[in-house]
N, C-alpha and C positions, 0 to 999 in steps of 0.2 A: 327292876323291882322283884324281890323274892318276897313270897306270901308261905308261910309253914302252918300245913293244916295238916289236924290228926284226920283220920278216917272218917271218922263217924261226922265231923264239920264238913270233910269233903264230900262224901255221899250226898249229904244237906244242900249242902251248896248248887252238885252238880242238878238235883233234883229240883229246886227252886229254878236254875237255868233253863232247864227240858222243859217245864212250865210255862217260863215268862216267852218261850221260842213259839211253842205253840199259839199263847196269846198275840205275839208278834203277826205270825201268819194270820189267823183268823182277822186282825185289826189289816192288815193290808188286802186281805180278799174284800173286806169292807167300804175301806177308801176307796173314794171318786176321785179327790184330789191329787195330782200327780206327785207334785213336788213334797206330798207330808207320805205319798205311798213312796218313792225312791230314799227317802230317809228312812224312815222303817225298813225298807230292804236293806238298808247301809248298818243299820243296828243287826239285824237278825246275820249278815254276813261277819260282823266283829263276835256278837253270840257264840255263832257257831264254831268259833274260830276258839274261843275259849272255851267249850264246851270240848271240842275236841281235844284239848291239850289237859284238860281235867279227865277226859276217859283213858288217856296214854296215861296217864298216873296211877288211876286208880284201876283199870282194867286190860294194860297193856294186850292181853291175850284175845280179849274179842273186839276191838276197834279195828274196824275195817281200813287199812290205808288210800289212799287215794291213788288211783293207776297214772 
């Protein structure tokens, strides 16, 4: 699948992500429930995985790579 976003939708985009990531975490520090906390961990690791590939795009120069 290719998605073509002008900048100013990707900035957006990637900013609504950093947000929904962080309520992600707060919501699994929260959780008691095992099984609804390891899905949540399964969302926020897909997240972050798209979050990543949106700052190689739009930021190439300060995205740290992974050693």
């Amino acid at each position: 699948m290719e998605l073509t976003l002008s900048s100013r939708e990707s900035e957006f985009l990637l900013e609504m992500l950093e947000e929904h990531h962080r309520e992600l975490l707060r919501e699994i520090a929260r959780t008691k429930h095992r099984d609804f906390r390891e899905d949540l961990k399964h969302k926020v690791e897909v997240l972050e995985s798209i979050v990543h590939k949106l700052e190689l795009e739009l930021r190439p120069e300060t995205v740290l790579q992974p050693v």
